[in-house]
Biopython code that builds the backbone (N, CA, C, O; Angstrom):
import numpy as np
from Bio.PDB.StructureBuilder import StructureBuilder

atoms = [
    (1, "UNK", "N", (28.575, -45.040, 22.953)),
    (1, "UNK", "CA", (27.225, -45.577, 23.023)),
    (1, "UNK", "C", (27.097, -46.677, 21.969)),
    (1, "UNK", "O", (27.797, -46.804, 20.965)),
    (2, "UNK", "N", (26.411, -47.199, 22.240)),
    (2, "UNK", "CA", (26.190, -49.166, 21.401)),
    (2, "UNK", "C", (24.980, -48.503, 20.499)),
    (2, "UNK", "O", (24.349, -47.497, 20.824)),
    (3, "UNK", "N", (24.844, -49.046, 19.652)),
    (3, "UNK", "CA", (24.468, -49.197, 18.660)),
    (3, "UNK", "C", (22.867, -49.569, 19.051)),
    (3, "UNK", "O", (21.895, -48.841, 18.853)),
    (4, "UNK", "N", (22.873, -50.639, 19.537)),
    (4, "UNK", "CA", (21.640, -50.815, 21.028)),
    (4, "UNK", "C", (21.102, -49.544, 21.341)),
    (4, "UNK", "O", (20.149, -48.949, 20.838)),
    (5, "UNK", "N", (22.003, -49.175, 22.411)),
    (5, "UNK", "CA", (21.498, -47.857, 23.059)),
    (5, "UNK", "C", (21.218, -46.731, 21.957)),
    (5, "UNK", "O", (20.414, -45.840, 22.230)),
    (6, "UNK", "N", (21.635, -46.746, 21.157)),
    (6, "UNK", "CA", (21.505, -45.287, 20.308)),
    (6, "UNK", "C", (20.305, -45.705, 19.392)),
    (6, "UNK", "O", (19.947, -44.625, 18.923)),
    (7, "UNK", "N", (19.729, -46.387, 19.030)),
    (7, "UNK", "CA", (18.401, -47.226, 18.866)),
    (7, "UNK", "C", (17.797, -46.948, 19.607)),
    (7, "UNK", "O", (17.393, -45.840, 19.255)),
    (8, "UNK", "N", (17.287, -47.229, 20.710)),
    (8, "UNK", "CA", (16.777, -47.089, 22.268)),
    (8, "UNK", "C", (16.396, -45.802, 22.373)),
    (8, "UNK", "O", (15.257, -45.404, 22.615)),
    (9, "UNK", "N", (17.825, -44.849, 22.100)),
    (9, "UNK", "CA", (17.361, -43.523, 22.388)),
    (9, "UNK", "C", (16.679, -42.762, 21.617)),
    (9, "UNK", "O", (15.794, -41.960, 21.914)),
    (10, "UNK", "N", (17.318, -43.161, 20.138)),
    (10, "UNK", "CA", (16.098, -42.550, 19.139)),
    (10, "UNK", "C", (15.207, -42.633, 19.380)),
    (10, "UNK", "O", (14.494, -41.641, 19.534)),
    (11, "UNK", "N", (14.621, -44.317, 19.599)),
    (11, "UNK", "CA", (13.239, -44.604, 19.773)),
    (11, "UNK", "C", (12.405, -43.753, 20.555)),
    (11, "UNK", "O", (11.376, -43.181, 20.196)),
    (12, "UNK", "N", (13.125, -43.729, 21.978)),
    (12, "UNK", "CA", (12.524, -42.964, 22.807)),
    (12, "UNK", "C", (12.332, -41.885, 23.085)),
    (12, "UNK", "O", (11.689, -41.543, 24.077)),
    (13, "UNK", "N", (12.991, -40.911, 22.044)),
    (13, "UNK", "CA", (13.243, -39.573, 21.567)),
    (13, "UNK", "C", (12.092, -39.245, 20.381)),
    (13, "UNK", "O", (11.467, -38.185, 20.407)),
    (14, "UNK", "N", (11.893, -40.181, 19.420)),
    (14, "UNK", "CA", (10.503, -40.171, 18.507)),
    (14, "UNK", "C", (9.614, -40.251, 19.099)),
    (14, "UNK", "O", (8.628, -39.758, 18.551)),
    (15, "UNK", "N", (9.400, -40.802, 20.349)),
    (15, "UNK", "CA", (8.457, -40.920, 20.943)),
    (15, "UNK", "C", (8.057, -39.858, 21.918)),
    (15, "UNK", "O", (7.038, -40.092, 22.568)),
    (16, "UNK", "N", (8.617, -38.851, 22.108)),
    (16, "UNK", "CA", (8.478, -37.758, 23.136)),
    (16, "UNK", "C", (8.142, -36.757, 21.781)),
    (16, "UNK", "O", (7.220, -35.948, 21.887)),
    (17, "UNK", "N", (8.798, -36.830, 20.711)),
    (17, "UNK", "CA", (8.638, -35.875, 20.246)),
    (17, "UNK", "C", (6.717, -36.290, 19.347)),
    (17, "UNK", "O", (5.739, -35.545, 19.400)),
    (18, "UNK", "N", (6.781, -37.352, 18.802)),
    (18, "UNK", "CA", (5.145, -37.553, 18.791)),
    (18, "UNK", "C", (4.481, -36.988, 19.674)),
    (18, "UNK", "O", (3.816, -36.036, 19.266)),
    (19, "UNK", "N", (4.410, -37.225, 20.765)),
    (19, "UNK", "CA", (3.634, -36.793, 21.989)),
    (19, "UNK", "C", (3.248, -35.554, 21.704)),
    (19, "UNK", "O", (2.024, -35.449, 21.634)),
    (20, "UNK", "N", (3.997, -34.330, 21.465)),
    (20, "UNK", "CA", (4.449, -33.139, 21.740)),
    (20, "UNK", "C", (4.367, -32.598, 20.681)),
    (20, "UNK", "O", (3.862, -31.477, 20.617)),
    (21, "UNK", "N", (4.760, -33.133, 19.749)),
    (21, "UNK", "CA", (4.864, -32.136, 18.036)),
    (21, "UNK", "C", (3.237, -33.034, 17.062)),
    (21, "UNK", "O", (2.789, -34.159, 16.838)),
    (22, "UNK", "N", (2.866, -31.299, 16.742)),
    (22, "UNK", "CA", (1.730, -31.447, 16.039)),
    (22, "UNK", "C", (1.777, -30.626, 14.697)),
    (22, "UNK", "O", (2.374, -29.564, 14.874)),
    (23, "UNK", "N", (1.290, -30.812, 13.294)),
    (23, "UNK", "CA", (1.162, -29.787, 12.311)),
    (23, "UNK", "C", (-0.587, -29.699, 12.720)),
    (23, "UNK", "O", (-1.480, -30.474, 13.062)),
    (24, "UNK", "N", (-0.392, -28.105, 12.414)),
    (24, "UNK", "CA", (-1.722, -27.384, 12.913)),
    (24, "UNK", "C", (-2.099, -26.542, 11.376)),
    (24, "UNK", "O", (-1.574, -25.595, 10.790)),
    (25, "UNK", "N", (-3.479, -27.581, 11.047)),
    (25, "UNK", "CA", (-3.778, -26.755, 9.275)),
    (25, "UNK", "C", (-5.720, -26.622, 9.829)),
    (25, "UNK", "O", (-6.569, -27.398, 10.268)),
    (26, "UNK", "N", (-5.652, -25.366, 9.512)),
    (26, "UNK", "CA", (-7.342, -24.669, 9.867)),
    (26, "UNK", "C", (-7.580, -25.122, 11.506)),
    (26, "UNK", "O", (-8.710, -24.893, 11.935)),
    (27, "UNK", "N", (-6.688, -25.689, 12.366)),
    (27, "UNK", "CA", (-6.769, -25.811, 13.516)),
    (27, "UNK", "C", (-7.406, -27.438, 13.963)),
    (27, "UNK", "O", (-8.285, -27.821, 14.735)),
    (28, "UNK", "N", (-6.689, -27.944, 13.266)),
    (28, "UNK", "CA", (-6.755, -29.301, 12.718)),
    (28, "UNK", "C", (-5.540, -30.120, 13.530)),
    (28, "UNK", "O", (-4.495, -29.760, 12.988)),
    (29, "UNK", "N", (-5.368, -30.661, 14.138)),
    (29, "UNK", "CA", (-3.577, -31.263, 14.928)),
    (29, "UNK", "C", (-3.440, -32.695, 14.583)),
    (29, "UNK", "O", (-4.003, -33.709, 14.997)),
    (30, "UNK", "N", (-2.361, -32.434, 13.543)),
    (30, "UNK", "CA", (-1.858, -34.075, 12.901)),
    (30, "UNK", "C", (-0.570, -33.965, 13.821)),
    (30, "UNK", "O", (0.164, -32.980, 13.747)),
    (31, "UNK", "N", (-0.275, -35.238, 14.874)),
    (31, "UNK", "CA", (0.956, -35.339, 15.327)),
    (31, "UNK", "C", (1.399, -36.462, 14.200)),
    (31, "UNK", "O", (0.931, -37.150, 13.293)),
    (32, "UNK", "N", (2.815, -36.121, 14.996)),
    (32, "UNK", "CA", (4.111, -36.672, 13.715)),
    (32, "UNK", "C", (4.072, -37.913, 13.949)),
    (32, "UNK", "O", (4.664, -38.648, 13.158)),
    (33, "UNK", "N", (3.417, -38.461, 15.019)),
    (33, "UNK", "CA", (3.508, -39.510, 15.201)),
    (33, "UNK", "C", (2.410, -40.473, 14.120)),
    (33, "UNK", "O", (2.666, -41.666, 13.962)),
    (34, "UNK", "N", (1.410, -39.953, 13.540)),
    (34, "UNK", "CA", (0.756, -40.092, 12.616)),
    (34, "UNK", "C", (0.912, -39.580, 11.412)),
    (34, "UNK", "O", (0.042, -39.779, 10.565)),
    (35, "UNK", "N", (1.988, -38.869, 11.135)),
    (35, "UNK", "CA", (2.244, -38.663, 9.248)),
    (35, "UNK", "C", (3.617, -39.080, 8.985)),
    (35, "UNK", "O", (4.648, -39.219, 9.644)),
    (36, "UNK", "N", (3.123, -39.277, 7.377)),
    (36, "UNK", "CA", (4.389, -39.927, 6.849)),
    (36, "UNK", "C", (4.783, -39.052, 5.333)),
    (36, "UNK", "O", (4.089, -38.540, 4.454)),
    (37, "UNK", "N", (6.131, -39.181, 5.541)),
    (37, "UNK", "CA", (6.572, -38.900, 4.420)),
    (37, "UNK", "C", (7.727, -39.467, 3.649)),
    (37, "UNK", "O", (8.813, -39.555, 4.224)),
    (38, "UNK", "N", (7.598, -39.875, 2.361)),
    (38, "UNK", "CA", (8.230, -40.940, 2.182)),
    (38, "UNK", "C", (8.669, -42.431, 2.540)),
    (38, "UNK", "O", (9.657, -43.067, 2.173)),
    (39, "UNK", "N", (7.303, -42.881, 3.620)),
    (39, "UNK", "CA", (6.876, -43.868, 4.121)),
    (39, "UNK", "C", (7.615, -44.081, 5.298)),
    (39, "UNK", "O", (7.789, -45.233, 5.695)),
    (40, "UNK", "N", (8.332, -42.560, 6.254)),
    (40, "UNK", "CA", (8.805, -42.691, 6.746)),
    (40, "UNK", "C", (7.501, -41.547, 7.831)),
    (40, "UNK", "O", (6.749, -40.634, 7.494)),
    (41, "UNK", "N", (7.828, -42.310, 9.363)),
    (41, "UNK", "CA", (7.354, -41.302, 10.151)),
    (41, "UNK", "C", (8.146, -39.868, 10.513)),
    (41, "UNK", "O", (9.364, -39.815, 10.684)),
    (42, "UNK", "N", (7.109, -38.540, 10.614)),
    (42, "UNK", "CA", (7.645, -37.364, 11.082)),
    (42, "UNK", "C", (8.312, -37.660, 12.241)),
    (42, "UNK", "O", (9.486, -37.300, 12.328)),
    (43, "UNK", "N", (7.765, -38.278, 13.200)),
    (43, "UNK", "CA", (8.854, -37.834, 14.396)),
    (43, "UNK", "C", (9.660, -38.092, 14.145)),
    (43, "UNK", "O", (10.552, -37.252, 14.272)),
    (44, "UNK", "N", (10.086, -39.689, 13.486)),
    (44, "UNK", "CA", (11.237, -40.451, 13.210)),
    (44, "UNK", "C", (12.264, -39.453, 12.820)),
    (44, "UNK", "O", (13.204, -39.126, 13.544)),
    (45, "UNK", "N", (12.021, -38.975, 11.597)),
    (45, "UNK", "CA", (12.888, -37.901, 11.222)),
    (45, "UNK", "C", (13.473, -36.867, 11.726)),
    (45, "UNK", "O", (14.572, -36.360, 11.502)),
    (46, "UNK", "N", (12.121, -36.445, 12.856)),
    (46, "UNK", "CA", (12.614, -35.309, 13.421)),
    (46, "UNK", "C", (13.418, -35.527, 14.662)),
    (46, "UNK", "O", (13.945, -34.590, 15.260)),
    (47, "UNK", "N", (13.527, -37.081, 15.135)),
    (47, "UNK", "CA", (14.336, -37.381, 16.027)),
    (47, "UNK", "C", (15.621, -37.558, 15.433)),
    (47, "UNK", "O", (16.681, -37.245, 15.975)),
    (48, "UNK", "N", (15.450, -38.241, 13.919)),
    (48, "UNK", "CA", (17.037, -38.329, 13.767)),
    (48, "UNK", "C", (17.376, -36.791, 13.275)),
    (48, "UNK", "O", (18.354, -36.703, 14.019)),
    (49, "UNK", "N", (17.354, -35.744, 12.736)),
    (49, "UNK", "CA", (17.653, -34.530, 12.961)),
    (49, "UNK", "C", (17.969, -34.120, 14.074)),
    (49, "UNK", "O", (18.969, -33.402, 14.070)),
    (50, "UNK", "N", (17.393, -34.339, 15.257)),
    (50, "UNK", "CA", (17.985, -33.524, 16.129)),
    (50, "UNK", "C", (18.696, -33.885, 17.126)),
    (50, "UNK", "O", (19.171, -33.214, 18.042)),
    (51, "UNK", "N", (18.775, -35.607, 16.775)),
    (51, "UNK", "CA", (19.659, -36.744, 18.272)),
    (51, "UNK", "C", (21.060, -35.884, 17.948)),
    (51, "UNK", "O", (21.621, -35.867, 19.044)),
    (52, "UNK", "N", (21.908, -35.163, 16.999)),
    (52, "UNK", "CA", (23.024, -34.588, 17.003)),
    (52, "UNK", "C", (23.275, -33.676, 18.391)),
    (52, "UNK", "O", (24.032, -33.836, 19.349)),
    (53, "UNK", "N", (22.185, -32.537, 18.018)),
    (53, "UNK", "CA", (22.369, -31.384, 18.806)),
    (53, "UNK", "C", (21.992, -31.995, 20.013)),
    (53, "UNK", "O", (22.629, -31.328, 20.828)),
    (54, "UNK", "N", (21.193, -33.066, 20.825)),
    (54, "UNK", "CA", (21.179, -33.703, 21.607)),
    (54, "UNK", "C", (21.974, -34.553, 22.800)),
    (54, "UNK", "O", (21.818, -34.403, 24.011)),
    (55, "UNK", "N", (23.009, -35.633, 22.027)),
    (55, "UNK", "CA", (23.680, -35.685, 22.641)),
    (55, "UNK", "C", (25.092, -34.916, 22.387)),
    (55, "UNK", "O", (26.087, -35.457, 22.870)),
    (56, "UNK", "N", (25.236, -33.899, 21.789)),
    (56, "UNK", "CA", (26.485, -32.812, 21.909)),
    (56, "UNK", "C", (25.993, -31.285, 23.029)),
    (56, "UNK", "O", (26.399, -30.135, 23.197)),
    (57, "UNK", "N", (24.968, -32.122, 23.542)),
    (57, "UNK", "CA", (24.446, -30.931, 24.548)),
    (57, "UNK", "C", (24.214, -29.516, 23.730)),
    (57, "UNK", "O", (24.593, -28.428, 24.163)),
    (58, "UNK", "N", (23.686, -29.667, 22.762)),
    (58, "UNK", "CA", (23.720, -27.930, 22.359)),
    (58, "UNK", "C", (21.956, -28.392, 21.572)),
    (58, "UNK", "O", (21.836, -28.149, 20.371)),
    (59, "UNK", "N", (21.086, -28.842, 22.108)),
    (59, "UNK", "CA", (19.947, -28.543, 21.836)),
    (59, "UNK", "C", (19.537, -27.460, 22.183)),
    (59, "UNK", "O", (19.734, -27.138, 23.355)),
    (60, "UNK", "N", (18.882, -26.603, 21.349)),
    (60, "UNK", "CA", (17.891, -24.850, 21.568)),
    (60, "UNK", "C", (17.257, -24.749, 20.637)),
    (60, "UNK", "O", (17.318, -25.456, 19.631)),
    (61, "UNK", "N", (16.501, -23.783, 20.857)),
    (61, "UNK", "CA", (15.273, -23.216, 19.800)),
    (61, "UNK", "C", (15.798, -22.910, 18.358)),
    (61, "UNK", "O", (15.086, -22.774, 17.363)),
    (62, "UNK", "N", (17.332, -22.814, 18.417)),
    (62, "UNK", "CA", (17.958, -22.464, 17.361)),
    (62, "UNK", "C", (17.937, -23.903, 16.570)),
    (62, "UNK", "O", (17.603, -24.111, 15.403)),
    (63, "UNK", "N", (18.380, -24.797, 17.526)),
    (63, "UNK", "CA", (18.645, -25.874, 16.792)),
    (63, "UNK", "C", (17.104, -26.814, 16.367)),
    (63, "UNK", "O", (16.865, -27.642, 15.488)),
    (64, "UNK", "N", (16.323, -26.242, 17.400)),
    (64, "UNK", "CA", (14.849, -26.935, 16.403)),
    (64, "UNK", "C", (14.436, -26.496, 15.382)),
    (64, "UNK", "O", (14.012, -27.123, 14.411)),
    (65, "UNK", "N", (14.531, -25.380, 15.529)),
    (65, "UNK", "CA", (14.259, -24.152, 14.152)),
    (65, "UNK", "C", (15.051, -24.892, 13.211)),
    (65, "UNK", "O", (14.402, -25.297, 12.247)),
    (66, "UNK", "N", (15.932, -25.103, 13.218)),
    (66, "UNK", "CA", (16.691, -25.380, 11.984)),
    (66, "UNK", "C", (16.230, -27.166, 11.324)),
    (66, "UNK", "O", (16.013, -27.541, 10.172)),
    (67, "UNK", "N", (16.228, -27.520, 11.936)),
    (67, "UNK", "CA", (15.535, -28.970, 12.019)),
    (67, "UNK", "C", (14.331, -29.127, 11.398)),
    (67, "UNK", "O", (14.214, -29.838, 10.401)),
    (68, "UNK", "N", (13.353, -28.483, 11.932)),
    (68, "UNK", "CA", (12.113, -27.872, 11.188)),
    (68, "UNK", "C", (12.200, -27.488, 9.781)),
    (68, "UNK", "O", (11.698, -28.166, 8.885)),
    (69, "UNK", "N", (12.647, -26.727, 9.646)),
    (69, "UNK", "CA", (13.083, -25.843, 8.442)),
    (69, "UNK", "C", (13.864, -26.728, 7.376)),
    (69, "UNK", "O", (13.684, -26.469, 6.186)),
    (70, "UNK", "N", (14.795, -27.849, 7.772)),
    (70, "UNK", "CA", (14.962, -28.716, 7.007)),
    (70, "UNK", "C", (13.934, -30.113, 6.311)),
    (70, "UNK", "O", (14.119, -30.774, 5.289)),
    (71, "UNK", "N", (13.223, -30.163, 6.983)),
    (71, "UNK", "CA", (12.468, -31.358, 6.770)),
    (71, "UNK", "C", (11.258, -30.870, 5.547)),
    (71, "UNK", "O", (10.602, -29.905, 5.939)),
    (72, "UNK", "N", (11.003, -31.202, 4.633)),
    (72, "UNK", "CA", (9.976, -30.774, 3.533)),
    (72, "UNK", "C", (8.749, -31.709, 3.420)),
    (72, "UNK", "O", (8.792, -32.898, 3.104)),
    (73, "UNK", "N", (7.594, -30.952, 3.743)),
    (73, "UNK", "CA", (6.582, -31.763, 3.438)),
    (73, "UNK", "C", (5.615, -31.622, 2.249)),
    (73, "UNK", "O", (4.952, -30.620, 1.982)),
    (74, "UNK", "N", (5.631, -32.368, 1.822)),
    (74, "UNK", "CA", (4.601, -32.272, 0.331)),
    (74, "UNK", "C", (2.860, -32.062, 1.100)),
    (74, "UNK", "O", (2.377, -32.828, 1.934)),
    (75, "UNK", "N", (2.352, -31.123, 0.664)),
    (75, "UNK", "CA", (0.696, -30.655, 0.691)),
    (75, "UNK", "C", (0.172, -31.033, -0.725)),
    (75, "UNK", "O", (0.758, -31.175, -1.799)),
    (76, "UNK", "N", (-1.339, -31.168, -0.301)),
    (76, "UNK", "CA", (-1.844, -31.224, -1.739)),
    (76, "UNK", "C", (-1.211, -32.238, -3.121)),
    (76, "UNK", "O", (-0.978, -31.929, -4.290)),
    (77, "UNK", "N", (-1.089, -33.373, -2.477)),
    (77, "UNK", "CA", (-0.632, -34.833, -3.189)),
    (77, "UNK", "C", (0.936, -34.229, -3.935)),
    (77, "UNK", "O", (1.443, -34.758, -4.924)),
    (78, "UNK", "N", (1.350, -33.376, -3.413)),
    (78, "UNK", "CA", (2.717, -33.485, -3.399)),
    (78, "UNK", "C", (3.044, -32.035, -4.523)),
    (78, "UNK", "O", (4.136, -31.786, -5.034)),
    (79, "UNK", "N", (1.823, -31.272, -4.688)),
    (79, "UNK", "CA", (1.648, -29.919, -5.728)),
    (79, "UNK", "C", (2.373, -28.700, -5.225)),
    (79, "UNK", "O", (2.636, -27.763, -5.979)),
    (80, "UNK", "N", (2.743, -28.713, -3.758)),
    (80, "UNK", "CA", (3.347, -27.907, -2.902)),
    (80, "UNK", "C", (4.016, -28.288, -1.790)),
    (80, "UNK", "O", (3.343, -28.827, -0.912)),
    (81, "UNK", "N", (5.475, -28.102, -1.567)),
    (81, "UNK", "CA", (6.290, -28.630, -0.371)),
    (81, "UNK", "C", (6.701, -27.133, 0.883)),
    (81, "UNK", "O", (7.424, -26.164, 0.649)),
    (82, "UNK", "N", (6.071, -27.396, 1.937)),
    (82, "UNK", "CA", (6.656, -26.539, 2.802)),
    (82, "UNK", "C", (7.397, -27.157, 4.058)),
    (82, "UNK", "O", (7.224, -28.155, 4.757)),
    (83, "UNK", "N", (8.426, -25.965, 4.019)),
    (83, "UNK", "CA", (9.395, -26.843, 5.505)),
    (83, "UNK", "C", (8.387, -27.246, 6.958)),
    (83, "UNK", "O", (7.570, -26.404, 7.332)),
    (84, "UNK", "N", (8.481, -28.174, 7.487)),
    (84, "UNK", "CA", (8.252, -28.616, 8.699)),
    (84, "UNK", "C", (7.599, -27.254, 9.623)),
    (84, "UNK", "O", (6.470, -27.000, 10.042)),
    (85, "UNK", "N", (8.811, -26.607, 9.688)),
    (85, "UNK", "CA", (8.404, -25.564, 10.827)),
    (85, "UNK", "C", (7.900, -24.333, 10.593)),
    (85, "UNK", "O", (8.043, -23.376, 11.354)),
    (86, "UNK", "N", (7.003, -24.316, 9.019)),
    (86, "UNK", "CA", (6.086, -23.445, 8.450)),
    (86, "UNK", "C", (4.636, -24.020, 9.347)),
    (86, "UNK", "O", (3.825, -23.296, 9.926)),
    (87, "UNK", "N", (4.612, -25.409, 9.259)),
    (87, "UNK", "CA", (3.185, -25.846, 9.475)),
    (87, "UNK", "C", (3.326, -26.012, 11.160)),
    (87, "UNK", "O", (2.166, -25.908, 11.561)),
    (88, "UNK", "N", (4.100, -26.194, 12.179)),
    (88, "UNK", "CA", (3.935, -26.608, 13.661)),
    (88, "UNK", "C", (4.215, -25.255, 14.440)),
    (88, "UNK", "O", (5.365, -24.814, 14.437)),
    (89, "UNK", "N", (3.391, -24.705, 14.983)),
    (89, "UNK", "CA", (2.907, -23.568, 15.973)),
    (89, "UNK", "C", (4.123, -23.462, 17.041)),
    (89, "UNK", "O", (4.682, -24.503, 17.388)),
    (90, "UNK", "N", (4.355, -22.759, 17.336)),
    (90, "UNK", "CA", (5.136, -21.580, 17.997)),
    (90, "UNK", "C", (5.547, -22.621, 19.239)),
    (90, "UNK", "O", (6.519, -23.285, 19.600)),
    (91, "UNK", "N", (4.240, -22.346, 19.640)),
    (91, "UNK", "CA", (3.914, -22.894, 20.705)),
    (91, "UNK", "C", (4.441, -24.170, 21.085)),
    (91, "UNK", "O", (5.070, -24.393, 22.119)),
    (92, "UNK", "N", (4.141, -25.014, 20.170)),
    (92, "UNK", "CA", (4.082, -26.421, 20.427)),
    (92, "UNK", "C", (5.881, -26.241, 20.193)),
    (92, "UNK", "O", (6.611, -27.037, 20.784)),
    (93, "UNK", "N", (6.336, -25.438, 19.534)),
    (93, "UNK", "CA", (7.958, -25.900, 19.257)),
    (93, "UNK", "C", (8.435, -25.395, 20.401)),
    (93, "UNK", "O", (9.580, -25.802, 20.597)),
    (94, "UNK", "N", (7.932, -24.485, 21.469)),
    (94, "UNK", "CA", (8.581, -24.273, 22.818)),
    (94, "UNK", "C", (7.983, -25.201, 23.753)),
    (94, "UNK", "O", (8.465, -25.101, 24.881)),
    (95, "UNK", "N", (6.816, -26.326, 23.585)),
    (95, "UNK", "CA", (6.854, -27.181, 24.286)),
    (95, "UNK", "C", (7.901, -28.476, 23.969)),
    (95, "UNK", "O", (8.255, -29.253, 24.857)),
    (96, "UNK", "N", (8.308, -28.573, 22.654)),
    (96, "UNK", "CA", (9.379, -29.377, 22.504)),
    (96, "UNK", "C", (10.743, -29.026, 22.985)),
    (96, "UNK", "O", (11.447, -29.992, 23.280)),
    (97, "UNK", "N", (11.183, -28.011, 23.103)),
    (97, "UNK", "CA", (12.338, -27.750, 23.426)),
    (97, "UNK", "C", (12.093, -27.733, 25.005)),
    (97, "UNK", "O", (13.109, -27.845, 25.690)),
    (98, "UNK", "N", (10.978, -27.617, 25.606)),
    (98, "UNK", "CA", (11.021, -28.165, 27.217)),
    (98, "UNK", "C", (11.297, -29.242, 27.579)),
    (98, "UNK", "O", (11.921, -29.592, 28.580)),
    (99, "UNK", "N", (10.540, -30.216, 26.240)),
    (99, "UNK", "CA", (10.736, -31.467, 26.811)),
    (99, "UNK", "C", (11.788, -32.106, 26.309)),
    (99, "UNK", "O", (11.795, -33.234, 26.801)),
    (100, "UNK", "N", (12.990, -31.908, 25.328)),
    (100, "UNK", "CA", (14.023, -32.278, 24.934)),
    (100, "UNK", "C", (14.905, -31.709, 25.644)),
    (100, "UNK", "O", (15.958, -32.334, 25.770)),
    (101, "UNK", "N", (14.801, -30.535, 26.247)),
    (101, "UNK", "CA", (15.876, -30.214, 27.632)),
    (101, "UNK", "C", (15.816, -31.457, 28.638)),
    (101, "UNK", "O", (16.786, -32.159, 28.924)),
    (102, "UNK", "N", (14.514, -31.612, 29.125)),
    (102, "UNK", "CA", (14.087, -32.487, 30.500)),
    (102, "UNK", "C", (14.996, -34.075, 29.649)),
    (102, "UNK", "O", (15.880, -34.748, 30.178)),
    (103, "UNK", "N", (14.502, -34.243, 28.504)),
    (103, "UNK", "CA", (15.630, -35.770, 27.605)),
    (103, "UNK", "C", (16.923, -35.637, 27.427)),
    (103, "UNK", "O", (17.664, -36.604, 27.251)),
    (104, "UNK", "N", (17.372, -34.254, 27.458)),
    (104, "UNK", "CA", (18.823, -34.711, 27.455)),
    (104, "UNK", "C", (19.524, -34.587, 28.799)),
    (104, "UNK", "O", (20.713, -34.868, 28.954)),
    (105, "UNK", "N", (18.494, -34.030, 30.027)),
    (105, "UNK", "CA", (19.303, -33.994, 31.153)),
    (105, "UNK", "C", (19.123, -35.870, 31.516)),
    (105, "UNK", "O", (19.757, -36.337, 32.462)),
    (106, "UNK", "N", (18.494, -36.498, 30.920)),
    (106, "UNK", "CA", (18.200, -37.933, 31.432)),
    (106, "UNK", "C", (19.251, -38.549, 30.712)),
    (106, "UNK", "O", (19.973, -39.341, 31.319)),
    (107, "UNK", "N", (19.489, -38.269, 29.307)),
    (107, "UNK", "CA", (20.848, -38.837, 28.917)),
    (107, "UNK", "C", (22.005, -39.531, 29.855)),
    (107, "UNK", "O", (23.051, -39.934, 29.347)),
]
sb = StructureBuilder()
sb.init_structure("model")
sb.init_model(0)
sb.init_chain("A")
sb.init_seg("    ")
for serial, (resi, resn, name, xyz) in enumerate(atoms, 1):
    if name == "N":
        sb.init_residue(resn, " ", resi, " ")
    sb.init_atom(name, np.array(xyz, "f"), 0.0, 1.0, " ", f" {name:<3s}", serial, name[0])
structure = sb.get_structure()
């Protein structure tokens, strides 16, 4: 894959996962597509975390979980950091892994 295309796909892989991934605080829904950390966007990150398990065909709940769990977000101007997949609902992480199945069968 070109360098092009693997650009392309990130892109379009941050972009499914914005759609889809939300942090949920008092029932509040910040998608990733709107926070930043380290002046970098959440999805961004969370696309490049998981374009691995992606195109090696072994995306699963295992492998979002872990993805999640790596990413640290600072709360409270940065007084407390919790992993990613402390703050995004159950839920919403089995709607991502629907829709990153349906992205890598398009691969």
């Amino acid at each position: 894959m070109s360098s092009y295309d693997t650009a392309a796909t990130l892109e379009a892989l941050a972009s499914e996962i914005g759609d889809v991934v939300y942090i949920d605080v008092a029932q509040w829904h910040l998608y990733l597509r709107d926070a930043k950390v380290k002046g970098t966007r959440l999805h961004q990150t969370l696309a490049n975390a998981l374009y691995p398990s992606l195109t090696e065909g072994k995306i699963s709940a295992d492998a979002i979980a872990a993805a999640l769990k790596d990413i640290s977000v600072p709360l409270g101007g940065g007084r407390q950091q919790l992993p990613l997949g402390e703050l995004v609902p159950a839920g919403c992480q089995q709607d991502l892994l629907r829709r990153l199945e349906d992205f890598q069968r398009d691969l």
